[in-house]
C-alpha positions in Angstrom: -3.0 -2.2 -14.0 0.9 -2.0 -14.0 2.8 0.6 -16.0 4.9 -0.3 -19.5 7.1 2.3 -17.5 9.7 0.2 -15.5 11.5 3.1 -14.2 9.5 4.1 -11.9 9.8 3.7 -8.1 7.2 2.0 -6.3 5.4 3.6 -3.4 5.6 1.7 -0.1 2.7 1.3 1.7 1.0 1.1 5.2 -2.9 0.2 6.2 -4.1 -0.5 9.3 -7.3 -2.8 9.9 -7.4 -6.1 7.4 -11.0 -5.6 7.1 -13.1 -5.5 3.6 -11.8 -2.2 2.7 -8.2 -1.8 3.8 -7.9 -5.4 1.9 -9.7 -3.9 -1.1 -7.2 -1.7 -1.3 -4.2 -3.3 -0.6 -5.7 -5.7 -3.6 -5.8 -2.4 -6.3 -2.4 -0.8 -4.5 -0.7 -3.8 -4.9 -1.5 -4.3 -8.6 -0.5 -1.4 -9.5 3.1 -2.4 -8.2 3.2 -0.5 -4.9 5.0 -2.1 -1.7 1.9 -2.3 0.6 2.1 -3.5 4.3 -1.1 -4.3 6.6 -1.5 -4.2 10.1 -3.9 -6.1 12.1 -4.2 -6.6 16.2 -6.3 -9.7 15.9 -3.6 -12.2 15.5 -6.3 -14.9 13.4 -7.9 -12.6 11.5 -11.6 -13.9 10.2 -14.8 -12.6 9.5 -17.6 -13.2 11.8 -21.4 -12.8 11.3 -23.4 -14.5 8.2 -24.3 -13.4 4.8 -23.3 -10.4 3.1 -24.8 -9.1 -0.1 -22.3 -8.3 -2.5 -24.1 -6.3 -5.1 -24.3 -5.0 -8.3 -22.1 -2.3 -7.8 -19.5 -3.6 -5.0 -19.3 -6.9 -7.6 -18.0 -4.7 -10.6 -14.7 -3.6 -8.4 -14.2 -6.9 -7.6 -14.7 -8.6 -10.6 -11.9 -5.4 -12.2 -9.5 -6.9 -9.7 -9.4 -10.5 -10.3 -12.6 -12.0 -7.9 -13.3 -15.6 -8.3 -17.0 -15.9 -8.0 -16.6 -19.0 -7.4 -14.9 -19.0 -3.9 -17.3 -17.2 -2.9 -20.3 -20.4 -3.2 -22.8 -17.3 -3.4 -26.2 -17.5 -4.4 -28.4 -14.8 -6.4 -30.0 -12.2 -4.2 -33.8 -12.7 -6.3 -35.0 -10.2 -3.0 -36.4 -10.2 0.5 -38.8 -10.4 2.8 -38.9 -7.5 5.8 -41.0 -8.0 9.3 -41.8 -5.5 11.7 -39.3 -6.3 15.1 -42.5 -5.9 17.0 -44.5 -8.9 14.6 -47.4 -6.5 14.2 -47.7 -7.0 10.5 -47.0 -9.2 8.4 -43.6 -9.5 6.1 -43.3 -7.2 3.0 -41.7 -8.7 0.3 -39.1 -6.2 -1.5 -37.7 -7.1 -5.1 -35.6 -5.6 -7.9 -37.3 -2.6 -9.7 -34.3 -2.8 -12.5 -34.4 -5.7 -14.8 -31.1 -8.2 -14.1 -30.6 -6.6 -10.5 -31.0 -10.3 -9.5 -28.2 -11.7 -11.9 -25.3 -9.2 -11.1 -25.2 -9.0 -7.3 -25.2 -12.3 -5.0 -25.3 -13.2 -1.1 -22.3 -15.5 0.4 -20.9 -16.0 3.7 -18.6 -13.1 5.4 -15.9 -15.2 5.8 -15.5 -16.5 2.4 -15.4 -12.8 1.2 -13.2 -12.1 3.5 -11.0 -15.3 2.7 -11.1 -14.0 -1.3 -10.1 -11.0 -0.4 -6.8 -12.0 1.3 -6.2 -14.4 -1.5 -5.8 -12.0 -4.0 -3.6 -9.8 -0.8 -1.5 -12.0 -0.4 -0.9 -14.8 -2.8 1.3 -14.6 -5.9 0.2 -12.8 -8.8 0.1 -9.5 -9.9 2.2 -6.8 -8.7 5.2 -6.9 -6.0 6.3 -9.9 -3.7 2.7 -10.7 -1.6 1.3 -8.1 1.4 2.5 -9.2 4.5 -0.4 -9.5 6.8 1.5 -8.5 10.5 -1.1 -10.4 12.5 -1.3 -9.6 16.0 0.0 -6.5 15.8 -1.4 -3.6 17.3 -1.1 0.1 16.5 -0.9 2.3 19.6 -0.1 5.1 18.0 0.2 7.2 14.4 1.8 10.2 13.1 0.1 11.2 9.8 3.0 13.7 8.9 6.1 11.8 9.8 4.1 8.9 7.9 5.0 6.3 10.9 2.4 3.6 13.1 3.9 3.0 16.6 3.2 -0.4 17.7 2.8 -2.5 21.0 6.0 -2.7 22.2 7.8 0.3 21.0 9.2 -0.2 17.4 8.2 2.4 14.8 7.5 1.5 11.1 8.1 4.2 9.2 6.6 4.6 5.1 7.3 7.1 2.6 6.0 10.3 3.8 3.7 12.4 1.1 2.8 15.0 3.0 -0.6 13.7 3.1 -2.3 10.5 5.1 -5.6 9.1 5.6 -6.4 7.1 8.7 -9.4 6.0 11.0 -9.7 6.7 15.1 -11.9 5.3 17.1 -13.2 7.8 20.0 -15.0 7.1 23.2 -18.5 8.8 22.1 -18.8 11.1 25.3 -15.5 12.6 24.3 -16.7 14.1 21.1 -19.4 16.3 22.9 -16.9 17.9 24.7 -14.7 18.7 21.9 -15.4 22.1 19.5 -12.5 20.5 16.8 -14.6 17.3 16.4 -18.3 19.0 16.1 -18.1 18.0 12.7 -17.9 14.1 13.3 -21.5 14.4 15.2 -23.5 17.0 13.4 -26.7 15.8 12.6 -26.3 12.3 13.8 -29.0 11.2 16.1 -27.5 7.8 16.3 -24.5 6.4 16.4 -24.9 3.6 14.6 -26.8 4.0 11.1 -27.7 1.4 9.4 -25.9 2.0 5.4 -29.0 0.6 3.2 -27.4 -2.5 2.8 -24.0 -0.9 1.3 -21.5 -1.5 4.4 -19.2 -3.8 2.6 -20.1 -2.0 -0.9 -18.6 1.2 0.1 -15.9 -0.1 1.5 -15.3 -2.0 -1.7 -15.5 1.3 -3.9 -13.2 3.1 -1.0 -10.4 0.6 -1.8 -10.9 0.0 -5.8 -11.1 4.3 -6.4 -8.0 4.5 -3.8 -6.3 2.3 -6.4 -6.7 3.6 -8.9 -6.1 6.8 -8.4 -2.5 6.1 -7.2 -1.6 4.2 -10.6 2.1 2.6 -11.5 4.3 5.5 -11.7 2.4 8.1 -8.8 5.1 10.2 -7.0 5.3 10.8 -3.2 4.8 14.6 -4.3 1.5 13.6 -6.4 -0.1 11.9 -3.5 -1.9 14.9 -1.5 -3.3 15.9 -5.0 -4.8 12.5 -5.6 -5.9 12.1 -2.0 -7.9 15.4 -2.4 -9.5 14.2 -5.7 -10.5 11.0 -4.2 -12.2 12.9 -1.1 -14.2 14.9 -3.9 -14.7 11.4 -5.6 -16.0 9.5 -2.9 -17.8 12.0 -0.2 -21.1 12.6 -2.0 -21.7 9.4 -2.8 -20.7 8.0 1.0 -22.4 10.9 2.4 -25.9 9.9 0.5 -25.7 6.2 1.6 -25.2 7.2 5.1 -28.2 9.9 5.5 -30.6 8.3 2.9 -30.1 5.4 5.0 -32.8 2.4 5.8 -33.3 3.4 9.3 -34.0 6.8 8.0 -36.6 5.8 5.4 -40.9 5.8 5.8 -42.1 3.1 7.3 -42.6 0.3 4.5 -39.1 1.2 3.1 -40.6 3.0 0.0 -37.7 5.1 -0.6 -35.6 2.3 -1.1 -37.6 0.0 -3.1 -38.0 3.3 -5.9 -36.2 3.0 -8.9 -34.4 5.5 -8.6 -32.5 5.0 -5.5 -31.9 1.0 -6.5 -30.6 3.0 -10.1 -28.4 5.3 -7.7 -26.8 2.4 -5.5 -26.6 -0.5 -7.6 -25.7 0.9 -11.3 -23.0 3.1 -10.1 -19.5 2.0 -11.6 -17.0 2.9 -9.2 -13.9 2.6 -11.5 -15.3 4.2 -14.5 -16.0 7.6 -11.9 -12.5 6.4 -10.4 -11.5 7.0 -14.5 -13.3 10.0 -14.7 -12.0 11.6 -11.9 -8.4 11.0 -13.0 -8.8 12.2 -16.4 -10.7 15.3 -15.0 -8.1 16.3 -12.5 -4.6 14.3 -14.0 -5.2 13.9 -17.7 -4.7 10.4 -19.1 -3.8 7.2 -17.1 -4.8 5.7 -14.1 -4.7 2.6 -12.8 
């Protein structure tokens, strides 16, 4: 993923949250040869919870940027088996509709994905010296234009300003009704937490591997809002679908789900051939 071009200057780098996605991306950034910094208030960062299904689609990303299947000690998702909260019927069983679904996605513990993830971060390998992980540190404070975090305690880390930023807020939800600027973040939305039709971690996956690779070995500071507004085409429709055409909004039985059609839709989709696409469409050759 690194350029035969040596004279180029890197880009350097900040994400907040050492989650699945902002890993996934310092992974594709970071092979690419950018300088990429994460910040992170929990000062032992680990996954909690259990399995997570990492399938067919989320798996292809992973595999382009160097997974080892093996650390994950997964096991093939062959299906599953769905009750009723309220035990009034009996469990439905739902299964693959598209032949070899079962041998391209698996289930594993959170943690072990997560500890994969930061392997390939962090440890030597492709790209620059590894990602320093600033655990325990919090952000209190950003400044998309100025490209700076603020963190506890005053000091100010500053990376190469393009103009352009993307970043992630959390708001108290009573706040948003009472603002006309944010209207957009709660139109529609009867809930406000939808469940993502199994695809969480999988589109956080794609987020990071497209972000990648649309900022290949070489990208300027003065090409970034360019490639940020060609990955916001790139990846809205496809988030966008997840998040409405999502279980908790499907008939009772789940039908929608279990067509072929939708498991075609979610699981066949190649994130870095559209990531490719994209480029070509909008930047001509390359890419990461």
């Amino acid at each position: 993923m690194t350029s035969s071009n040596n004279s180029y200057q890197p880009l350097n780098i900040s994400i907040v949250g050492a989650g699945i996605g902002g890993l996934t991306a310092a992974i594709a950034l970071r092979k690419n040869g950018h300088n990429v910094q994460i910040f992170e208030t929990a000062e032992i960062k680990t996954e909690i919870g259990a399995a997570v299904a990492v399938q067919a689609n989320s798996l292809r990303v992973l595999d382009h940027l160097g997974l080892s299947k093996e650390n994950l000690k997964g096991v093939p998702w062959k299906g599953s088996v769905l009750f009723p909260s309220d035990g009034s019927e009996e469990g439905k069983t739902s299964s693959w509709l598209i032949p070899g679904m079962e041998e391209n996605g698996l289930l594993c513990h959170r943690s072990d994905l997560y500890e994969e993830l930061k392997r390939l971060a962090t440890d030597g390998g492709e790209g620059p010296p590894a990602i320093i992980l600033r655990l325990g540190t919090t952000v209190v404070a950003s400044d998309p234009e100025q490209g700076t975090v603020t963190l506890k305690g005053g000091n100010t880390v500053k990376a190469q300003n393009s103009g352009w930023s993307c970043f992630r807020v959390i708001f108290e939800v009573s706040n948003l009704l009472n603002t006309p600027e944010l209207e957009w973040l709660h139109a529609g939305v009867t809930d406000s937490h939808e469940d993502d039709a199994g695809q969480g971690a999988g589109m956080a996956v794609e987020d990071g591997g497209s972000l990648g690779f649309l900022l290949p070995a070489g990208t300027r500071r003065e090409d970034i809002p360019a490639r940020l507004e060609a990955y916001q085409r790139l990846r809205t429709e496809r988030g966008g679908f997840v998040n409405t055409k999502s279980v908790a909004q499907l008939s009772k039985g789940f039908s929608l789900v279990e067509t072929k059609e939708i498991q075609s839709y979610l699981l066949e989709y190649n994130a870095m051939k559209a990531a490719e696409e994209c480029y070509r469409a909008y930047f001509g050759t390359g890419g990461a």
